[in-house]
Legacy VTK file of the C-alpha trace (Angstrom):
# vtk DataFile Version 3.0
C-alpha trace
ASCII
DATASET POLYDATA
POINTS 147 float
186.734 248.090 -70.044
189.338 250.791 -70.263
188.204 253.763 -72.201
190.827 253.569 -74.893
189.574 250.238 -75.476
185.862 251.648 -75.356
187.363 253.926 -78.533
189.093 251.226 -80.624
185.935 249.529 -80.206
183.692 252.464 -81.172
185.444 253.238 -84.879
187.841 255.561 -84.207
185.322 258.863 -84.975
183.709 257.376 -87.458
180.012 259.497 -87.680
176.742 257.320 -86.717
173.525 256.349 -84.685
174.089 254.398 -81.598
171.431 253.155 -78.693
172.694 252.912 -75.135
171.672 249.806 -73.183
171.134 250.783 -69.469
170.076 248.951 -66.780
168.677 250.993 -63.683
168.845 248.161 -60.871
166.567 250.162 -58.247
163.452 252.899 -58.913
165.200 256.297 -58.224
163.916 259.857 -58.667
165.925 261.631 -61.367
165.750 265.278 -61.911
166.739 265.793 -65.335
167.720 269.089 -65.827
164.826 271.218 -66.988
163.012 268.687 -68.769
161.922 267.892 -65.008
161.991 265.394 -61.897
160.515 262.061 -62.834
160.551 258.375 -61.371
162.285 256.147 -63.163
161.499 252.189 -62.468
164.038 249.511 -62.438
164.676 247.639 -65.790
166.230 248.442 -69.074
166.244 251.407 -70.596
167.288 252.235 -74.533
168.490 255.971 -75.750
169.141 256.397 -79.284
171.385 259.337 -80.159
173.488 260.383 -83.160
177.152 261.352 -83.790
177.780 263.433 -86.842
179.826 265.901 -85.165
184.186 266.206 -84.148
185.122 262.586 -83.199
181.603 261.053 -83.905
180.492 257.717 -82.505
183.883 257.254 -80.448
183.865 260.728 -78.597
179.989 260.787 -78.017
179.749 257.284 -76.246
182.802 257.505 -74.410
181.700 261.096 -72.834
178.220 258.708 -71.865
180.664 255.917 -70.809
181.676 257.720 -68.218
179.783 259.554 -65.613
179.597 263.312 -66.407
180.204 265.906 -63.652
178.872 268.458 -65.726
175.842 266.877 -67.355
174.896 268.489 -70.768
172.467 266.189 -72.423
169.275 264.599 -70.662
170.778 261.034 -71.008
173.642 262.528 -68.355
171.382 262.566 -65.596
170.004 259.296 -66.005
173.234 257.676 -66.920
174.490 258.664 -63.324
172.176 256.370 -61.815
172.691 253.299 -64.409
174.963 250.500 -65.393
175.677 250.655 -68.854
175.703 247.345 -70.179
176.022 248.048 -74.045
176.355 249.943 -76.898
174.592 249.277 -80.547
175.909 251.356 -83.516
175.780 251.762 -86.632
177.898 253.871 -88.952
175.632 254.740 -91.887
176.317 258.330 -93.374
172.516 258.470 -93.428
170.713 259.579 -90.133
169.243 256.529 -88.483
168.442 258.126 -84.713
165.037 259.126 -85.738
163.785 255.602 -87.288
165.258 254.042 -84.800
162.957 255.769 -82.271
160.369 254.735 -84.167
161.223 251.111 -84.554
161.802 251.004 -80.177
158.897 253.401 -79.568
156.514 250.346 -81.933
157.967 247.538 -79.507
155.095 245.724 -77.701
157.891 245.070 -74.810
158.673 248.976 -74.388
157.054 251.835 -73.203
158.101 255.525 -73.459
159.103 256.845 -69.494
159.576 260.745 -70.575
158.079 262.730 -72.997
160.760 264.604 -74.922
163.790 263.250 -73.005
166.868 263.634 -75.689
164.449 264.840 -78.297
164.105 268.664 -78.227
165.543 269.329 -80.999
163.358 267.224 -83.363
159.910 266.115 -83.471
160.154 262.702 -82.529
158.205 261.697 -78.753
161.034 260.531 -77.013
164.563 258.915 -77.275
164.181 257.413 -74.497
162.649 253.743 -74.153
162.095 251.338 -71.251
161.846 247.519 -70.604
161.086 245.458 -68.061
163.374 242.979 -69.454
166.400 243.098 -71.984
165.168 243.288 -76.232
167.383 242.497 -79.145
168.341 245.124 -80.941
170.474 243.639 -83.429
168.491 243.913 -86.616
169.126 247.699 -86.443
172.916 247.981 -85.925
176.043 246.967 -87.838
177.781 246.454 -84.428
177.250 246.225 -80.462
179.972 246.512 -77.661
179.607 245.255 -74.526
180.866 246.875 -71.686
LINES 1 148
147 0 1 2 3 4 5 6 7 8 9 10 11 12 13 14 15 16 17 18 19 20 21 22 23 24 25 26 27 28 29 30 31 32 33 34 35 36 37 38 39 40 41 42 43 44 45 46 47 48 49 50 51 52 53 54 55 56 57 58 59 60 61 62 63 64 65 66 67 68 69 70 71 72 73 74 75 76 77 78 79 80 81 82 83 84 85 86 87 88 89 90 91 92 93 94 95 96 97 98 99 100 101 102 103 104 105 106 107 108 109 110 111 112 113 114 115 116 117 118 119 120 121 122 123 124 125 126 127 128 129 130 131 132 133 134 135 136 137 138 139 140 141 142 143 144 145 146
């Protein structure tokens, strides 16, 4: 998918929540900035993240779309080393990132891989989330792109 397509897609900087679907096809070491080197297995793995800022859902996602040269966030290291196979948004004014770690972190079918990874800055345990297999996640989106 070209990235301008990606955009139209995403709502045009529309403000939101939004979980990244990756799939990490072989157990690789990642060191992820100074959070720390860890192992990450092969499977799925979900990071919820939020877009309230200049261009919103649209500009975040397409910066993890591609492949940063100059990570910035803790998902940029990871996302190096994974296909991403989808995007789930939502574009509620109200904050959903934090519930939404909630609702993946209660999943019988996930676990959580890193403490803190993509949640420094608030008081949740983790954004991140992994899966052996693939998990619905439609009944906490309005929309989901596949790549």
């Amino acid at each position: 998918m070209a990235v301008t397509q990606l955009k139209a897609q995403l709502g045009s900087g529309k403000p939101g929540t939004y979980i990244l679907c990756l799939q990490l096809a072989k157990q690789q070491t990642v060191q992820v900035g100074k959070l720390g080197c860890f192992e990450f297995k092969s499977g799925y793995y979900y990071y919820v993240g939020s877009a309230f800022g200049p261009g919103g859902v649209a500009a975040r996602c397409t910066h993890h779309y591609k492949i940063s040269t100059k990570p910035r966030w803790h998902i940029d290291y990871l996302r190096a080393h994974c296909k991403l196979e989808r995007i789930v948004l939502s574009f509620e004014l109200e904050h959903q990132e934090h519930r939404w770690a909630k609702y993946l972190g209660d999943l019988e079918e996930t676990i959580l891989p890193v403490q803190g990874f993509g949640s420094s800055d608030c008081a949740c345990e983790s954004h991140l989330f992994f899966s052996e297999g693939e998990i619905e996640l439609g009944g906490v989106s309005q929309r989901v792109v596949d790549i």
